[in-house]
N, C-alpha and C positions, 0 to 999 in steps of 0.2 A: 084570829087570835083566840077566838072561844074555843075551837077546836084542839085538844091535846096532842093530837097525834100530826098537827102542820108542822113539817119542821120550822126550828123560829132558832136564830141565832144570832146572840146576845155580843153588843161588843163593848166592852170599857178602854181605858187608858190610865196607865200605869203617872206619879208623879212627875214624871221624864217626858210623858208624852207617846210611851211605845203603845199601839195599839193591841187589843189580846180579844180574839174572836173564837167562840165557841158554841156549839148546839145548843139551845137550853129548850126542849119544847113544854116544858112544865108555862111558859109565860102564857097568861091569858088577861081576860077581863075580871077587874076585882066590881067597878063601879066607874060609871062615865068615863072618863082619863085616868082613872087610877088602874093602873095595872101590878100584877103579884106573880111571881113565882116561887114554888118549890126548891129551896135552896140543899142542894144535894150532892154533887161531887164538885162542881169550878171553884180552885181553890185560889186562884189566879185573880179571876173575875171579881170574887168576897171582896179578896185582899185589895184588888181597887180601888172599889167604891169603899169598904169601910178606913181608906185614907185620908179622904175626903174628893177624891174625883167622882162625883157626882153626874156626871154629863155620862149618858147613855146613848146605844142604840139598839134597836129591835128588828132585824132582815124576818119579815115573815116570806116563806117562801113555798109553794103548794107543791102537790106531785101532778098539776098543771102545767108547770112554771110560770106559773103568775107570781110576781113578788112587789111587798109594798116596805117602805124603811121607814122606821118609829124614831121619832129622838126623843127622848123623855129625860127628866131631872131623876136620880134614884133618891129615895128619903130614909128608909131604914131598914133593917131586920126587925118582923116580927113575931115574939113569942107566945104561947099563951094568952092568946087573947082571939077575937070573932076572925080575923085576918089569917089566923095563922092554922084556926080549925077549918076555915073555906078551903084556903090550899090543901091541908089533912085530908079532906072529904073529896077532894078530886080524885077518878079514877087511876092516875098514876100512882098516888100514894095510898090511896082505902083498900085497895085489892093490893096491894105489893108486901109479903111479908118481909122482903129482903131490904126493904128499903124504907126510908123516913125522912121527910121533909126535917133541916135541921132548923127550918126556920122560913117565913117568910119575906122577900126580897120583894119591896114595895115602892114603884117609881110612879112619877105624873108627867105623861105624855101632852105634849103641847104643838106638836106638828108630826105629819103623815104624809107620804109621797102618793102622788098618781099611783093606779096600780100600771107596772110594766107585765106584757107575757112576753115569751120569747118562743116561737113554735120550732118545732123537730128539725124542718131545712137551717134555721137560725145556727141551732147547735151542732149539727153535719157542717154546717159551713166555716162556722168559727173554728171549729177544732180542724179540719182541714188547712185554712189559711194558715191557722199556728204553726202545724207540721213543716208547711213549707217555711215560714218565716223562720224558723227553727236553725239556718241557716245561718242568718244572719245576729246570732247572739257568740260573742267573743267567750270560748269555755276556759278553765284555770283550774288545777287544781286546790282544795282547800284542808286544813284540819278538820273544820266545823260545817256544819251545814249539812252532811251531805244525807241524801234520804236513803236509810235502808233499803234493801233491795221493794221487798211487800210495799212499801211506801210508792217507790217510784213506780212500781206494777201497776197499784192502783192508781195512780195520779196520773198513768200514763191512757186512765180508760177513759173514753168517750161519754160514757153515762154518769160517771162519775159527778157528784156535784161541789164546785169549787168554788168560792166566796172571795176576794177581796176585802179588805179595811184598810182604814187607814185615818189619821185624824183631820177632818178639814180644819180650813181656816177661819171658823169661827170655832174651833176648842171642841167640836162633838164629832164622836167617831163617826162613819159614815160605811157603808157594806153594803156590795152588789156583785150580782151570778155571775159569772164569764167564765163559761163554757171553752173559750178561746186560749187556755191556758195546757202546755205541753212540756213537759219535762223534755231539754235537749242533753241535760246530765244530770248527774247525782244532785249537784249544786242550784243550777240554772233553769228556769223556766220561763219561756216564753210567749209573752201576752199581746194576742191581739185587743183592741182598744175600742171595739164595738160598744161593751155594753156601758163602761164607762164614759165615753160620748153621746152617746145615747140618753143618758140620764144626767147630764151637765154637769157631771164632775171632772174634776183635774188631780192627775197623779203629776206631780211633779221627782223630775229627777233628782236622784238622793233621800228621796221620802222612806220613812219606814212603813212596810206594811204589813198582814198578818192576815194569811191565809186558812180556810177551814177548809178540808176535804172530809166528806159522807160518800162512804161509798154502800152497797146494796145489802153486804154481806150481815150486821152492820159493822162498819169501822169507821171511825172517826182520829182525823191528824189533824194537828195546828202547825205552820209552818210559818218563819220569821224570815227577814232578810231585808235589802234595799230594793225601790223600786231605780233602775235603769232607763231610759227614755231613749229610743231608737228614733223615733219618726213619731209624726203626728198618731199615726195607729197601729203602733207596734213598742212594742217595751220588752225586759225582761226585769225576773226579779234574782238576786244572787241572795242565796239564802243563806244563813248563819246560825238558824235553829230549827229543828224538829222537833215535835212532841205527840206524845199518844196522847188520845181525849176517850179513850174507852176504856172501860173495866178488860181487870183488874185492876190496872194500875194506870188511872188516869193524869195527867201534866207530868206522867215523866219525861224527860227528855232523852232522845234516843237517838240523835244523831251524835254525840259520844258516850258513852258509857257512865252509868252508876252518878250521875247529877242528881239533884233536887227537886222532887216535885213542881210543876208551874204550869196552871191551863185556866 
């Protein structure tokens, strides 16, 4: 977490319940379980928590692939004061002239996962399995969802790193790797169920979930839909939104045209 530069990705939930996952590597250590970040482009995320959904989580995730999940309470934005000049003084904002913490985002973490890794045959293999499983997902034309071409390029890469959310059943968002994830269309993507078993969770069918794809170059997509249930280790998910999470113009939505900001 002390590390600026681990990726760490931030997930809230909307009053409804939709989950909305996104990079944020600005999140560190403020003091014991208090944690702060950098509040600077998720405008999605803000809008969350400052509704009052409070229930957090934090995918920290290494260029290892070691990764550990945070649930913390969020408490506030804050300004001018010792919280919000610690963040100031971080090397992401001290040295950036183009950029400005607009504020610090201050949660209290109360539970932490084992750490998981996943080693190189893991993700050669999952993403293999998917390919083939990729068969086995019923495709359909849609208005909405579908991924731009660049999107589906990258989503379609091996190295690529792809995230899962989605909200458990106790009300806190929850988020984990699965490499096992393959675009069979524009719309549909098919997941093997490795790491989510792996780590005691349960996707149930009809569940909403909320995808982050980081790819090398850098690019960052958020990606929306249902989760589908094949079999005990296979799913897909049929998607219903895309959006960019990178500069220039980050939470626009891009799988139709000229929408409203959201990430």
């Amino acid at each position: 977490m002390k590390e600026f530069l681990t990726p760490k990705f931030m997930v809230t939930k909307d009053s409804e319940g939709e989950p909305n996952v996104v990079p944020v590597l600005s999140w560190t250590v403020y003091r014991d379980r208090t944690l702060v970040y950098g509040d600077f482009m998720p405008f999605k995320s803000r809008k969350n928590v400052n509704d009052g959904n409070s229930q957090i989580a934090i995918l920290v995730f290494t260029t290892a692939l070691d990764s550990w999940l945070i649930k913390a309470n969020f408490e506030s934005y804050h300004r001018n004061d010792e919280i919000y000049e610690f963040i100031a003084q971080t090397p992401l904002f001290r040295y950036n002239n183009y950029t400005n913490a607009r504020g610090a985002g201050v949660a209290e973490a109360f539970w932490a996962s084992e750490k998981y890794g996943i080693s190189k045959m893991v993700v050669i293999s999952a993403f293999l399995k998917a390919k083939i499983a990729g068969r086995k997902v019923p495709t359909q034309e849609t208005v909405e969802g579908n991924m731009p071409s660049n999107v589906l390029k990258r989503f379609s890469q091996m190295a690529a790193v792809k995230i899962i959310a989605y909200i458990s059943d106790d009300c806190y968002p929850v988020a984990f790797p699965e490499f096992g994830m393959v675009p069979v269309s524009s719309n549909r993507i098919v997941v093997k169920r490795g790491e989510e078993k792996r780590r005691g969770f349960r996707l149930k069918d009809g569940q909403r979930v909320a995808l982050s794809l980081v790819t090398l170059e850098p690019a960052a997509f958020q990606l929306k839909g249902y989760f589908r249930e094949i079999n005990e280790s296979t799913g897909y998910i049929e998607l219903d939104r895309v959006y960019t999470c990178s500069l220039p113009r980050p939470g626009v939505r891009i799988d139709v045209p000229m929408l409203s900001p959201e990430s």
